[in-house]
N, C-alpha and C positions, 0 to 999 in steps of 0.2 A: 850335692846339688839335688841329685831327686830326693832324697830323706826332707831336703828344705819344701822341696814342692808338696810333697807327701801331707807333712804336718801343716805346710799355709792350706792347703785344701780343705783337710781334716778341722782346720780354727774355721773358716769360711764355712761349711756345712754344717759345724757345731749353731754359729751364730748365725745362720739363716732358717732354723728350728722353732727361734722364736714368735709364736704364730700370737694373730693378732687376739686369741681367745686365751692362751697363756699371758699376753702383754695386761688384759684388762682383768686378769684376775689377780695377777702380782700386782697392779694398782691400786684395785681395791681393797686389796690387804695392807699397802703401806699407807691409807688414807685414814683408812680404821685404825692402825697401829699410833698412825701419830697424828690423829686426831686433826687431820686437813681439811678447811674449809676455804673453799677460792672466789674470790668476789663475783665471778662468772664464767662462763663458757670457753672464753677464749682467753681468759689466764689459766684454766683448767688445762686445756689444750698445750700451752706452752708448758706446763708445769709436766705435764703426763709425759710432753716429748724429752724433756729434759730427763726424767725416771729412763725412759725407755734407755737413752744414751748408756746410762748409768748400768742399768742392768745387763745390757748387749757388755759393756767392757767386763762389769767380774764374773757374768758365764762365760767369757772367754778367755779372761783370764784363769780363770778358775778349769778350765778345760787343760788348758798350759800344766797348772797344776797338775792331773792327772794322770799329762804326760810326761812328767819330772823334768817340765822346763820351767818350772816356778818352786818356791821354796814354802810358799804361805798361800793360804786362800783370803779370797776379799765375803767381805756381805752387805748389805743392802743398810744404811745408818740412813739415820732423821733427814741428814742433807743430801739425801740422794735427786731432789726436785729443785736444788739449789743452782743458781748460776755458780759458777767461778766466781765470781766478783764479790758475789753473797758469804761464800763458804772462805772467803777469806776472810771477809768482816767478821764472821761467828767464831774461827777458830783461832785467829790473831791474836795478839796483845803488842803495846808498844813498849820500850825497852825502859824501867824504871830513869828518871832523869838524875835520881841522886845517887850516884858510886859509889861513895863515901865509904859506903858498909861493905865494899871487899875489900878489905887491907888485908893482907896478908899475915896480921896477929895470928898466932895459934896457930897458925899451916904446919903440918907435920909430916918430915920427911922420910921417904919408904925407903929412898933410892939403895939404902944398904942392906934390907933384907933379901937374902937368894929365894927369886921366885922360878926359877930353875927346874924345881921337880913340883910341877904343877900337868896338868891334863892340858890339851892346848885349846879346847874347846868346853864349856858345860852347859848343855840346854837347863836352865832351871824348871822352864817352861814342862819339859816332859819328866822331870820329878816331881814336879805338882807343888810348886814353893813358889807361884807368881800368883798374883789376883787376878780378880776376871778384870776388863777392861772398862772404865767407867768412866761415865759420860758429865763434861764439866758445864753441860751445856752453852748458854752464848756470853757467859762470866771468861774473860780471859786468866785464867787463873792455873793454866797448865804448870806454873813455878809449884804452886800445893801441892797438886795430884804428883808431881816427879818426888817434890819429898818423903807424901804420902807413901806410893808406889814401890818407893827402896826402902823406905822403913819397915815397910810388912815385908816384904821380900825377906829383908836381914830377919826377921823375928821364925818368918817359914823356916827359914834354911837353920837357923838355931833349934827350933822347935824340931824341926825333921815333923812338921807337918803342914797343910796348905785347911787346916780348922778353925785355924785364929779369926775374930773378929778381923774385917775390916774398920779402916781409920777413916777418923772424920777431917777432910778436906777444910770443912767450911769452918771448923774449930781455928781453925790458922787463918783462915779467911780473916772471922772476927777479930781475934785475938792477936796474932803475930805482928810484931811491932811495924813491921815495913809490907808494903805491898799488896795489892789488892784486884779489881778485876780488869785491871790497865796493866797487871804486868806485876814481877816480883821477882826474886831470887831464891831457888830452892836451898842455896847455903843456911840464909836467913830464917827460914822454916825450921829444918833441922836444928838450928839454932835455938829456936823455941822452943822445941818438943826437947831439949835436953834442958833446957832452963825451966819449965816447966813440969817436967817430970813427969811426962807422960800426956798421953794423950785419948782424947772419948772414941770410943765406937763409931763407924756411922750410923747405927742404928738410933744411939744414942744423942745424935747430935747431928742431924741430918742435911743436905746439902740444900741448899735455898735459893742459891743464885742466878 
């Protein structure tokens, strides 16, 4: 009981540090960063109170962190000015209407290999075989990026390096028979890039949407 009181104090003092001279300089950095322009004063207002919410939650959670009561750190993204209601509309997609294309052709079953003498745990993350984390902006097209996302992974973790180009999302965007910025199926993706035979750089073929 006191260890609980101890650390709710310790979170309360962290996030009462935020002073108003820190609040309006971390504003002004995420206004420049992402380039925000507010029709006035008092949608600025709302928009800056909304920031602040946002920031008060991941230096405290991020405090948690520190104290090895969290496992991950948060940071400050585009929608940090955003309603609820907004950042659902941005990061959503709705669920393709045609199923058709998960049949179960070609499913192949593992269930008889002994997976037994395996580790029970493997951060890929701290061998340096994951991508950095990219942004699909307000395209709901998270089906690409999950394709994308494991395809480089598999090629790091073969490679035994984190060097490799990253992969072009929006190449599947275009191209991929099914699916688009309403929604898709990362089987279907995958599906491509092996019909396909490979697939462009982002650098190479950049995201658009």
């Amino acid at each position: 009981m006191k260890l609980f009181i101890i650390l709710t104090l310790a979170s309360y003092a962290f996030s009462a540090t935020i002073s108003d001279h820190q609040l309006g300089v971390e504003w002004e950095n995420f206004k420049k960063e992402n380039d925000r322009k507010y029709l006035g004063a008092e949608e600025e207002a709302f928009r800056k109170d909304l920031f602040a919410k946002t920031l008060k939650f991941v230096q405290e959670h991020n405090a948690r962190y520190d104290q090895g009561l969290e496992q991950f750190t948060l940071g400050i993204t585009s929608l940090a000015d955003f309603t609820d209601e907004e950042k659902e509309r941005v990061i959503s997609c709705s669920r393709p209407t045609d199923m058709s294309m998960l049949s179960n052709e070609n499913v192949r079953d593992f269930s008889h290999i002994n997976i037994t003498d395996i580790p029970k745990a493997i951060d890929w993350r701290a061998l340096g075989f994951m991508s950095k984390v990219k942004n699909q902006n307000k395209c709901g097209s998270c089906w690409s990026f999950s394709a994308i996302g494991s395809t480089e992974a598999r090629l790091n973790i073969k490679s035994k390096t984190s060097k490799l180009p990253t992969l072009s999302e929006q190449q599947i965007l275009d191209c991929a028979p099914t699916g688009d910025c309403n929604g898709g199926f990362a089987r279907e993706a995958l599906k491509y890039l092996a019909l396909n035979g490979g697939i462009n750089s982002d650098s190479n073929y950049k995201i658009c949407s």
